[in-house]
C-alpha positions, 0 to 999 in steps of 0.5 A: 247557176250551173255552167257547162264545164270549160278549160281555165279560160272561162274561169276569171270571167265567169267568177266576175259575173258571179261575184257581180250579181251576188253583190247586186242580189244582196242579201239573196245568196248567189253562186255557181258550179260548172258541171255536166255530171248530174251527181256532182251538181247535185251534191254541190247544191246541196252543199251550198244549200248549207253552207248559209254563208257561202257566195259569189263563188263559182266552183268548177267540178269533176267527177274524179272526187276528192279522194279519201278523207284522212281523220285528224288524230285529235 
C-alpha cells in the first residue's frame, strides 16, 4: 500500500491497519510506505520485494537518504 505522506498523527493508526490486514491476508505478504517521491517508493518496493520476511510494516519515507553508508572494519 502507498500512503501520502503525513506528520506523525497518522503514524499509530496507519501502522494498525497494516498490521491488521497483513494478519488477515496470511500467509500474503502486506505492507506499507508513505511517499510522494516516486524514486523513493520505487526503491522501497524493491526492497520489500526482497525481503520475503518482511510484513505489516508501514515505512514513512523521505527523499533526504539515509546518508553514507560506513563499512565495518571486519
Amino acid at each position: 500500500m502507498i500512503f501520502p505522506p503525513a506528520d506523525h498523527t497518522h503514524r499509530a493508526w496507519r501502522l494498525a491497519a497494516v498490521q491488521e490486514l497483513a494478519r488477515e491476508a496470511a500467509p500474503l505478504r502486506v505492507n506499507a510506505v508513505a511517499s510522494d517521491d516516486p524514486a523513493a517508493i520505487e526503491s522501497a518496493l524493491a526492497y520489500i520485494e526482497n525481503a520475503p520476511g518482511l510484513t505489516g510494516q508501514y515505512l514513512a519515507l523521505d527523499d533526504t537518504g539515509a546518508g553514507a553508508v560506513i563499512p565495518s572494519s571486519a
